[in-house]
Biopython code that builds the backbone (N, CA, C, O; Angstrom):
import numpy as np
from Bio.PDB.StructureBuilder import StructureBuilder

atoms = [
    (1, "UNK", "N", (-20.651, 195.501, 99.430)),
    (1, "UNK", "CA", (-21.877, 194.793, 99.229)),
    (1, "UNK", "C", (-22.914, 195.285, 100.227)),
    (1, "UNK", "O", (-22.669, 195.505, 101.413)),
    (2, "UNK", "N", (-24.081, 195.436, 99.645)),
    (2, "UNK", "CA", (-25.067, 196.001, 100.352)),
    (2, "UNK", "C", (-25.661, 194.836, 101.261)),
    (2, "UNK", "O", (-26.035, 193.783, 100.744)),
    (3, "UNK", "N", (-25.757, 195.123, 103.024)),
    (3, "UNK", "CA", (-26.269, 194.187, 103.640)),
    (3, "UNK", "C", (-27.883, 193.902, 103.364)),
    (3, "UNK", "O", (-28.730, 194.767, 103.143)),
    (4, "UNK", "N", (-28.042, 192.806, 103.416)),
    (4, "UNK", "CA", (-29.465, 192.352, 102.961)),
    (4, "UNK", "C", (-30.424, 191.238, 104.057)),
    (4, "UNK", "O", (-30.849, 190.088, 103.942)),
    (5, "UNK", "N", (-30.483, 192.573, 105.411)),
    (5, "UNK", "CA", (-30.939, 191.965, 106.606)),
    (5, "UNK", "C", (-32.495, 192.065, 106.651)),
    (5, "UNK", "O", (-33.000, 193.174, 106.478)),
    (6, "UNK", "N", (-33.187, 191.117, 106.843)),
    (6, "UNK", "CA", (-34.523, 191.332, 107.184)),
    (6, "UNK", "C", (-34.873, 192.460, 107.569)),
    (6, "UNK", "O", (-34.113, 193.325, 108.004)),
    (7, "UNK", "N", (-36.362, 192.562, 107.409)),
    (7, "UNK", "CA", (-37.043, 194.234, 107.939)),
    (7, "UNK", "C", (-36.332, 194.307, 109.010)),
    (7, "UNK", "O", (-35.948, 193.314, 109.629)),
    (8, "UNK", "N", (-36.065, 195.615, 109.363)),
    (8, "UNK", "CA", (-36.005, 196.135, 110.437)),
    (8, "UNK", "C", (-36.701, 196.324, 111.804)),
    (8, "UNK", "O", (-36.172, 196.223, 112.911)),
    (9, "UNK", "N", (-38.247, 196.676, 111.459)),
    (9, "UNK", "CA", (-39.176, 196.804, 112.373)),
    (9, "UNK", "C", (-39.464, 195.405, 112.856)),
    (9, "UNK", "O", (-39.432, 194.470, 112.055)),
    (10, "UNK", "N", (-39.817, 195.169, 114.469)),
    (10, "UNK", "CA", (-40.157, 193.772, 114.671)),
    (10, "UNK", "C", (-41.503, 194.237, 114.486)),
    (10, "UNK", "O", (-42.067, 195.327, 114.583)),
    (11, "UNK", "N", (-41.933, 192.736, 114.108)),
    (11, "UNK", "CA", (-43.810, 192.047, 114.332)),
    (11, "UNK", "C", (-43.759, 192.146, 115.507)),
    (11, "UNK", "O", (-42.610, 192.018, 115.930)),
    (12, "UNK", "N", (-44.673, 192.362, 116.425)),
    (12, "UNK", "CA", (-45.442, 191.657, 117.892)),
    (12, "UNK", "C", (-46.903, 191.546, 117.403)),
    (12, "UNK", "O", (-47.468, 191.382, 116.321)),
    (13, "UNK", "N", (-47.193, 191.681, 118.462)),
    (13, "UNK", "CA", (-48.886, 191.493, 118.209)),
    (13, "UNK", "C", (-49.548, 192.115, 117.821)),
    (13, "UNK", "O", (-50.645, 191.881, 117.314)),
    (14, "UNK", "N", (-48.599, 193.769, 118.102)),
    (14, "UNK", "CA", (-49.760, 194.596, 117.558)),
    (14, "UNK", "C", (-49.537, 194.535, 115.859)),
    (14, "UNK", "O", (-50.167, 195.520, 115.476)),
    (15, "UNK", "N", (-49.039, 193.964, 114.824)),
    (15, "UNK", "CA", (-49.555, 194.191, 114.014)),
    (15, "UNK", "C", (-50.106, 193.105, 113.344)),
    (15, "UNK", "O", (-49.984, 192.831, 112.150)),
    (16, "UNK", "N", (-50.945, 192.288, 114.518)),
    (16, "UNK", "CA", (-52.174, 191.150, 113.919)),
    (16, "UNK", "C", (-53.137, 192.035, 113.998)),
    (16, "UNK", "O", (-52.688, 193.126, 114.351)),
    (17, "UNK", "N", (-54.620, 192.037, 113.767)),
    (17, "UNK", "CA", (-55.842, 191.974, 114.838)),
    (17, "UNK", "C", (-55.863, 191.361, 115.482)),
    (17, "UNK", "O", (-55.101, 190.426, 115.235)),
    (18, "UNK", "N", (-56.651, 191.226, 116.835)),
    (18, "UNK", "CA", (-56.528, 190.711, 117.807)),
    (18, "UNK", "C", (-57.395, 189.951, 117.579)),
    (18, "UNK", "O", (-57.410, 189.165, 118.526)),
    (19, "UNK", "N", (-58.499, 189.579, 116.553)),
    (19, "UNK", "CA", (-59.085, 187.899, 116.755)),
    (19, "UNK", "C", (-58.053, 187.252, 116.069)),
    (19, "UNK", "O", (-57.936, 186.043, 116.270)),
    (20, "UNK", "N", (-57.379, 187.736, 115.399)),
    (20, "UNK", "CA", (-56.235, 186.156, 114.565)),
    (20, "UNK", "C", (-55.095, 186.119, 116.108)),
    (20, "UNK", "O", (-54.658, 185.060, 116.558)),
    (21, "UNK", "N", (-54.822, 187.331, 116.642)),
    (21, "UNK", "CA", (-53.656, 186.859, 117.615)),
    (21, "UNK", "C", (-54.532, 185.691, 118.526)),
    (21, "UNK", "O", (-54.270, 184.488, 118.521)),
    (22, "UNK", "N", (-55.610, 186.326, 119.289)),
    (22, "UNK", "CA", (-56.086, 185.412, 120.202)),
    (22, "UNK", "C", (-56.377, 183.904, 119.672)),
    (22, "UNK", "O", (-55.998, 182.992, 120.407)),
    (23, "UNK", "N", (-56.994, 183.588, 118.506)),
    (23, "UNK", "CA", (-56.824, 182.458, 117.610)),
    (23, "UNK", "C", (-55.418, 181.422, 117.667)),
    (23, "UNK", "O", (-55.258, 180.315, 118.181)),
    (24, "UNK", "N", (-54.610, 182.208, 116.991)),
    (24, "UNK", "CA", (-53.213, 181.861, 117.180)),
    (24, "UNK", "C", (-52.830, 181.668, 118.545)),
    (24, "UNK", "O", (-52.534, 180.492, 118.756)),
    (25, "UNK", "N", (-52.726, 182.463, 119.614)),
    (25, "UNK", "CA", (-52.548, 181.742, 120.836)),
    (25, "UNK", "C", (-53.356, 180.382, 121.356)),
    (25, "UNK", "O", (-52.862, 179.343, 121.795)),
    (26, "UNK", "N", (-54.914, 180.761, 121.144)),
    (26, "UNK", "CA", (-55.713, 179.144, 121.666)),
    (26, "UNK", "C", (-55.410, 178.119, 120.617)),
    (26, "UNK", "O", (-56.004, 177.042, 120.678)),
    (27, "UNK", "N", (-54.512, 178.354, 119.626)),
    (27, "UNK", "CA", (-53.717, 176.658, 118.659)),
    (27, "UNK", "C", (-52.884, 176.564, 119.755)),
    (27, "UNK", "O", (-52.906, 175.619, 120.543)),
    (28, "UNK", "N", (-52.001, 177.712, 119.843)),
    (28, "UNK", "CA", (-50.286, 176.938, 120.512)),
    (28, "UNK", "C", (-51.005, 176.706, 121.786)),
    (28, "UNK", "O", (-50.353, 175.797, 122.300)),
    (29, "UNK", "N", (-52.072, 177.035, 122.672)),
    (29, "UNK", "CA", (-52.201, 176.292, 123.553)),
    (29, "UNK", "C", (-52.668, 174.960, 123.573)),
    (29, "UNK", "O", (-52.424, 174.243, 124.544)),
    (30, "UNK", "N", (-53.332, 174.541, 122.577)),
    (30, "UNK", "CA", (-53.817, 173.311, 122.631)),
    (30, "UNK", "C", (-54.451, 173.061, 121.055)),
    (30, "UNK", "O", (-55.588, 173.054, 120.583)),
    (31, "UNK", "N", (-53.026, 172.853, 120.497)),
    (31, "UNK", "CA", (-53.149, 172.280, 119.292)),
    (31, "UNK", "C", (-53.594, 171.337, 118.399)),
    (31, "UNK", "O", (-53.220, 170.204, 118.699)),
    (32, "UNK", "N", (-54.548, 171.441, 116.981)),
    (32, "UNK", "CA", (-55.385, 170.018, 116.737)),
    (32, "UNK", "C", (-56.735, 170.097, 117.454)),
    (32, "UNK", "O", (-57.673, 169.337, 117.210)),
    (33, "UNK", "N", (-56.753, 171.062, 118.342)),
    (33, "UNK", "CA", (-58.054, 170.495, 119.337)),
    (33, "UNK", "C", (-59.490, 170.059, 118.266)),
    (33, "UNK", "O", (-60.285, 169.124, 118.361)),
    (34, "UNK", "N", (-59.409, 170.937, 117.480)),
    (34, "UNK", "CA", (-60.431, 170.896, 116.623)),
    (34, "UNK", "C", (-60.653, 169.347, 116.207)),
    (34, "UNK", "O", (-61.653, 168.630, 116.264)),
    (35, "UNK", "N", (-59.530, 169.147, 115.833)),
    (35, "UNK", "CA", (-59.641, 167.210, 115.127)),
    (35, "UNK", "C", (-59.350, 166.985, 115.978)),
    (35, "UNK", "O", (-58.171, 167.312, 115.840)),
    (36, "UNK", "N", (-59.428, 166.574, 117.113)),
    (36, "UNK", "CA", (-59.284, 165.621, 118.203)),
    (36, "UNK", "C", (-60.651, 165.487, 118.691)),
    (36, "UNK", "O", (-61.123, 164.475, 119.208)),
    (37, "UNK", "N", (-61.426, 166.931, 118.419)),
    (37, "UNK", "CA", (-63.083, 166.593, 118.606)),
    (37, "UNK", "C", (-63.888, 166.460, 117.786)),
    (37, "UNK", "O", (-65.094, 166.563, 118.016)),
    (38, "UNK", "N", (-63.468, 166.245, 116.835)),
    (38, "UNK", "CA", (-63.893, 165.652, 115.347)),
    (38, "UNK", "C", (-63.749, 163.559, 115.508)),
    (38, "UNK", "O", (-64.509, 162.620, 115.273)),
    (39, "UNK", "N", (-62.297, 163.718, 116.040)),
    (39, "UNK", "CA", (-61.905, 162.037, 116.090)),
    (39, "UNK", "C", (-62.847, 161.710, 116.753)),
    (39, "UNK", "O", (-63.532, 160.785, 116.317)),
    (40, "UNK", "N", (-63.307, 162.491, 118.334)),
    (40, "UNK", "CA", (-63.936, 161.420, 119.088)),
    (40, "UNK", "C", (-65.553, 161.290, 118.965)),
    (40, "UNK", "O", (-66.294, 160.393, 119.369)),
    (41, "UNK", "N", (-65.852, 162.535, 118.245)),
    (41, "UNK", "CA", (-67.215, 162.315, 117.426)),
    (41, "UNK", "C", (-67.223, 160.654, 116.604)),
    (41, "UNK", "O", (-67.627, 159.540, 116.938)),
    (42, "UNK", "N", (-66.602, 161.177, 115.490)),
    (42, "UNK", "CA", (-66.477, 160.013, 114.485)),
    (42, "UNK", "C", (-66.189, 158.137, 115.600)),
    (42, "UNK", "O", (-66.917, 157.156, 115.755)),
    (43, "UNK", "N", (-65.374, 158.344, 115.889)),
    (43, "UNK", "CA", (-65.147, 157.164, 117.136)),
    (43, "UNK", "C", (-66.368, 157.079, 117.814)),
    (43, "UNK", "O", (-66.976, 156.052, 117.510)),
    (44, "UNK", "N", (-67.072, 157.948, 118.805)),
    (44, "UNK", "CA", (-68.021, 157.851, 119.179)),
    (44, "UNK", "C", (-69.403, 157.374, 118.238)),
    (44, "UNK", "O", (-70.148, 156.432, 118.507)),
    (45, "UNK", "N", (-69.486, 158.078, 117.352)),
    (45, "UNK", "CA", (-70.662, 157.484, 116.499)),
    (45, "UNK", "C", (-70.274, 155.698, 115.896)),
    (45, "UNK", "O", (-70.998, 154.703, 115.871)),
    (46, "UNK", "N", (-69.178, 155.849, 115.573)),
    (46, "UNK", "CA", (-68.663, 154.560, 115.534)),
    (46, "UNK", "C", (-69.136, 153.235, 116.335)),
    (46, "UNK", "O", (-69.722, 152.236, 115.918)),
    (47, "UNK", "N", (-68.668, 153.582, 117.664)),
    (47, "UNK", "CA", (-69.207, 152.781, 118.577)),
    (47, "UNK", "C", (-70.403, 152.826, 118.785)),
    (47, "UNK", "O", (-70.768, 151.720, 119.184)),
    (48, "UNK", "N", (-71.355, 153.645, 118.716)),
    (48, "UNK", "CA", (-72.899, 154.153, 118.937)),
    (48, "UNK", "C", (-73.594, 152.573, 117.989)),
    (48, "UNK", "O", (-74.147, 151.533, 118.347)),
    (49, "UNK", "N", (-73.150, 153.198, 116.605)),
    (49, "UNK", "CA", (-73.353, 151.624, 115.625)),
    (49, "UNK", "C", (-73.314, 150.651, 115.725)),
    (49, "UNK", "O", (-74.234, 149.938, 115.324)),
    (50, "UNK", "N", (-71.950, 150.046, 116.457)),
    (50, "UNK", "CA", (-71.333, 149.116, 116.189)),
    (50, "UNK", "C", (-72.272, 148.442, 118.017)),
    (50, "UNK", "O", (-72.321, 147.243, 118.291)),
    (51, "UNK", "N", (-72.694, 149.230, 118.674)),
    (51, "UNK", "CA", (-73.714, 148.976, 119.644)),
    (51, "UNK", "C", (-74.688, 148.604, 119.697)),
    (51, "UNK", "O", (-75.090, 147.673, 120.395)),
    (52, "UNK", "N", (-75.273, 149.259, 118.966)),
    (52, "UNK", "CA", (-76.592, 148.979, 118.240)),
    (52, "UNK", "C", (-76.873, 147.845, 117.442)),
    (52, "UNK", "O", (-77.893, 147.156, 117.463)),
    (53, "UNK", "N", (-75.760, 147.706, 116.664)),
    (53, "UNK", "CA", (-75.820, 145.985, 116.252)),
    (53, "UNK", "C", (-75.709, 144.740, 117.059)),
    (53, "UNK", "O", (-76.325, 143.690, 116.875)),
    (54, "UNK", "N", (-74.828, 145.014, 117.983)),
    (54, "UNK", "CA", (-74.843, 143.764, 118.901)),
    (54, "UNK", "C", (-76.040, 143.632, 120.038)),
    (54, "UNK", "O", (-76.258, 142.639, 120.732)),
    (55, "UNK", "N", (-76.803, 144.968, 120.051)),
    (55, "UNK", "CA", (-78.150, 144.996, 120.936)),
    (55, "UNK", "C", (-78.837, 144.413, 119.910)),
    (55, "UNK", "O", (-79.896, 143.933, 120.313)),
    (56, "UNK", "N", (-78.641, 144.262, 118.704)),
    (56, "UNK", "CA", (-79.524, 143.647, 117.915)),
    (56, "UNK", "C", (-79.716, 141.988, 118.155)),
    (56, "UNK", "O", (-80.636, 141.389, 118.711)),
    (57, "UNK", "N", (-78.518, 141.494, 117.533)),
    (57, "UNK", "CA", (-77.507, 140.315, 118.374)),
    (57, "UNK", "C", (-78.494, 139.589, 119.429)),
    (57, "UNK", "O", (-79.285, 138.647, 119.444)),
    (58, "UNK", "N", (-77.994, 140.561, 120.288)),
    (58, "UNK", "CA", (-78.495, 139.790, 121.828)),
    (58, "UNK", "C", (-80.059, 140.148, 121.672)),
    (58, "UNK", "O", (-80.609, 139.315, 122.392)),
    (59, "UNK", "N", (-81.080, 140.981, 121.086)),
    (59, "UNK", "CA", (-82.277, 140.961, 121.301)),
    (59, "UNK", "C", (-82.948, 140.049, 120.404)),
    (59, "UNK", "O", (-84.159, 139.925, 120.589)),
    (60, "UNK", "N", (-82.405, 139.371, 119.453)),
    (60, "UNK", "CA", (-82.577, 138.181, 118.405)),
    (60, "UNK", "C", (-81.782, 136.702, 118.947)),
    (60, "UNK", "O", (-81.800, 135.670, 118.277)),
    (61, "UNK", "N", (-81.218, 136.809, 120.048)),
    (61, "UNK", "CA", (-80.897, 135.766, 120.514)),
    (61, "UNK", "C", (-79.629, 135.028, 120.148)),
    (61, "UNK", "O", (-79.136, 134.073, 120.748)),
    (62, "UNK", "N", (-79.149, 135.684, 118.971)),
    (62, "UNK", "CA", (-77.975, 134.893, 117.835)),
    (62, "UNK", "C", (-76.621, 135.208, 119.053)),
    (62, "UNK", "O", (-76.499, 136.209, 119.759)),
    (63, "UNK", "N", (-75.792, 134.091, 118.997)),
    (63, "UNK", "CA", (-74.347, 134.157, 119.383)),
    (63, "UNK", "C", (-74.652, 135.145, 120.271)),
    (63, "UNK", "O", (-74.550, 136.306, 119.874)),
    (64, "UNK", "N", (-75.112, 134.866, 121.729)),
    (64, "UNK", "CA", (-75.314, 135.399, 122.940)),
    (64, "UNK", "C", (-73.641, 135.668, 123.383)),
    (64, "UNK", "O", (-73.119, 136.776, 123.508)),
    (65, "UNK", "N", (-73.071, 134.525, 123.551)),
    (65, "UNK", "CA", (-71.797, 134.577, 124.274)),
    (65, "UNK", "C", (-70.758, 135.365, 123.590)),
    (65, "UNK", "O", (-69.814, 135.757, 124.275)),
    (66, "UNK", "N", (-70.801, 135.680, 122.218)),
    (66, "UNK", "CA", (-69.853, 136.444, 121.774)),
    (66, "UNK", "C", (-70.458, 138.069, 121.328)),
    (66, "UNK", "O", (-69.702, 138.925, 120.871)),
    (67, "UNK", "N", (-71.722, 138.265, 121.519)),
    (67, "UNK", "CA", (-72.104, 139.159, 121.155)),
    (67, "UNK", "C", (-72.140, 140.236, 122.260)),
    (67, "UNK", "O", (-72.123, 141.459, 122.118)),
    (68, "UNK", "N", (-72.204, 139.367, 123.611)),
    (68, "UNK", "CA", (-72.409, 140.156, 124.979)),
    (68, "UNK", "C", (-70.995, 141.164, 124.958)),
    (68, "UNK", "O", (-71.236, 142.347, 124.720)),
    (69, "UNK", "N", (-69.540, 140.797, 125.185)),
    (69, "UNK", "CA", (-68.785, 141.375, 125.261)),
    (69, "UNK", "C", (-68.659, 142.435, 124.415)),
    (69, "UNK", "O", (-68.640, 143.606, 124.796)),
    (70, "UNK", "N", (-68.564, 142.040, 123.175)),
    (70, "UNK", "CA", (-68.633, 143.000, 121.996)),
    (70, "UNK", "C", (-69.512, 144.387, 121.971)),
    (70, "UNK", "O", (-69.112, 145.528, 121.742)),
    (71, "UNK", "N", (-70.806, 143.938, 122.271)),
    (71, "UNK", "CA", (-71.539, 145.180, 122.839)),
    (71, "UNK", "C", (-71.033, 145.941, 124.274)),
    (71, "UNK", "O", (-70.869, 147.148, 124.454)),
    (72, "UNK", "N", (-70.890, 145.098, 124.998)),
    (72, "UNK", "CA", (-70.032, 145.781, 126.449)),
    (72, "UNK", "C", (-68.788, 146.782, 125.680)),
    (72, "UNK", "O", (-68.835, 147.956, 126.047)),
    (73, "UNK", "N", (-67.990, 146.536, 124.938)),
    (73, "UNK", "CA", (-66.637, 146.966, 124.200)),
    (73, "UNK", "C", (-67.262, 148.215, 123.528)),
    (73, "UNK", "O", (-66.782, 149.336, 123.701)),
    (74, "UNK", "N", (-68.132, 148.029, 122.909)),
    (74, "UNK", "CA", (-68.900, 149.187, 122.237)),
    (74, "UNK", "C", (-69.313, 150.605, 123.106)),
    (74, "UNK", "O", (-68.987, 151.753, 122.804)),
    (75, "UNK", "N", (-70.146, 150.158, 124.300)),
    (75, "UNK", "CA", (-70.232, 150.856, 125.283)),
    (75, "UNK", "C", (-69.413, 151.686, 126.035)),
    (75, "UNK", "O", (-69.553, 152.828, 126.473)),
    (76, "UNK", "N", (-68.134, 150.495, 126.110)),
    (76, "UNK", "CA", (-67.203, 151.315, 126.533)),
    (76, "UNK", "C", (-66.188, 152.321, 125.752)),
    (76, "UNK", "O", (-65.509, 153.144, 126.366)),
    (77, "UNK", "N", (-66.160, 152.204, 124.633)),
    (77, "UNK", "CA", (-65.547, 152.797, 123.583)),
    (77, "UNK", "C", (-66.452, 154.270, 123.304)),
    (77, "UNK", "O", (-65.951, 155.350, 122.994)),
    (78, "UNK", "N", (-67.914, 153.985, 123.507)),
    (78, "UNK", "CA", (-68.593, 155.285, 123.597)),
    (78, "UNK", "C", (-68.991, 155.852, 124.774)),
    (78, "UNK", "O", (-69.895, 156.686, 124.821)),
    (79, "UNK", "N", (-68.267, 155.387, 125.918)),
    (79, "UNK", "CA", (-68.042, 156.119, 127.188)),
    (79, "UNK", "C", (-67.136, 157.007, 127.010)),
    (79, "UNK", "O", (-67.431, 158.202, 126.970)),
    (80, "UNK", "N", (-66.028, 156.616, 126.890)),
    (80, "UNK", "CA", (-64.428, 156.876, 126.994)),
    (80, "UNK", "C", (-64.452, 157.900, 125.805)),
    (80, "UNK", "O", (-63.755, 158.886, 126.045)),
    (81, "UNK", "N", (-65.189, 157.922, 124.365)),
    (81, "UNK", "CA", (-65.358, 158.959, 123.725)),
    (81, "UNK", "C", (-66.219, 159.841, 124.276)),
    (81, "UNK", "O", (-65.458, 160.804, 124.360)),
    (82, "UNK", "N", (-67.223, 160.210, 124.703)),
    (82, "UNK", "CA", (-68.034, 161.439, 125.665)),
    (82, "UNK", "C", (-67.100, 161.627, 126.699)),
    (82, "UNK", "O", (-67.097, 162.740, 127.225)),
    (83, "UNK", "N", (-66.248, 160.715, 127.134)),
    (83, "UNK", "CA", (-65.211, 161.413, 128.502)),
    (83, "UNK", "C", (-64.126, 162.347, 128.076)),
    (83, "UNK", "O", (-64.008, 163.369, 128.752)),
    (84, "UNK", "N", (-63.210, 162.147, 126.941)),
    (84, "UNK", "CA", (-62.499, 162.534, 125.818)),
    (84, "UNK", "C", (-63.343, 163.657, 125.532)),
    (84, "UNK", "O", (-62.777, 164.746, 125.632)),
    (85, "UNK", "N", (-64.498, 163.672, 125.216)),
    (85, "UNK", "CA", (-64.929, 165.297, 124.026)),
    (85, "UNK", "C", (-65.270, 166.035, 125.078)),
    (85, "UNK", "O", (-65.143, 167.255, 124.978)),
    (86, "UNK", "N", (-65.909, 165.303, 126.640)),
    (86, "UNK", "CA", (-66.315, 166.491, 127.759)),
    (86, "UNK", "C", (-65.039, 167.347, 128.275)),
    (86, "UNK", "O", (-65.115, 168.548, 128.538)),
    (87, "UNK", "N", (-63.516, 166.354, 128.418)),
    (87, "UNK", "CA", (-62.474, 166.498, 129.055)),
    (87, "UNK", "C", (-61.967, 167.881, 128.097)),
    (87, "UNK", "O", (-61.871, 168.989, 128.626)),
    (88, "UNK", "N", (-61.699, 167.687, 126.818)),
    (88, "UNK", "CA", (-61.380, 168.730, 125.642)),
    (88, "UNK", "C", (-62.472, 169.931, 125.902)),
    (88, "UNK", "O", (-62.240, 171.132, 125.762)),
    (89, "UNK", "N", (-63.720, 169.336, 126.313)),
    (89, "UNK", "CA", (-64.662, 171.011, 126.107)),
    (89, "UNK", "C", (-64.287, 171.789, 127.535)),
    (89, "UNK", "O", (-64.826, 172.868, 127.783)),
    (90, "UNK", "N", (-63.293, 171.160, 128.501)),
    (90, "UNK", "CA", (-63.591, 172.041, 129.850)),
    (90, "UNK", "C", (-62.216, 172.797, 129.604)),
    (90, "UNK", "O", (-61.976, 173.750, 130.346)),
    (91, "UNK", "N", (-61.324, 172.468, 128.659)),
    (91, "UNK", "CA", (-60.082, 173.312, 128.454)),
    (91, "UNK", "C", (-60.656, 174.715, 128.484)),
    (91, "UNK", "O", (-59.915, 175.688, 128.344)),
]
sb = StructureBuilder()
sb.init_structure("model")
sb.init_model(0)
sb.init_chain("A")
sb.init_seg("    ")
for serial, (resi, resn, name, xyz) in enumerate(atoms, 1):
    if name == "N":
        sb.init_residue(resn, " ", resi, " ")
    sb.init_atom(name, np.array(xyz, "f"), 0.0, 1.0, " ", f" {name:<3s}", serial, name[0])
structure = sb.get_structure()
């Protein structure tokens, strides 16, 4: 029976181009990155909104006491997203 072993020749790198190898290496270094700065966009604009309404809230006077935190929460949710997308851009 005739053996029926994979090619012979190995792959390395040299037979990518070198923008797909270098590509392929910055995934396995830090994989997803792309949607992870997509998430904290979307999250961030999220909270941006959801801010903006409760500045509404409190500048109309309605439900002061529950509106204060909620906007504080907002704020902080679109802190912590710009800390997240700055932290990912210094990789």
């Amino acid at each position: 029976m005739a053996d029926q072993s994979p090619d012979p020749k190995p792959r390395g790198k040299q037979s990518l181009p070198p923008e797909k190898y270098a590509r392929l290496r910055a995934e396995a270094a830090a994989p997803y990155k792309g949607l992870r700065k997509f998430v904290y966009v979307v999250c961030g604009a999220s909270g941006g909104i959801g801010a903006f309404v409760f500045l509404a809230q409190l500048l109309a006077g309605r439900e002061v006491g529950a509106a204060l935190p909620n906007f504080a929460l907002q704020l902080g949710v679109v802190a912590l997203m710009v800390w997240l997308f700055r932290l990912e851009k210094s990789d």
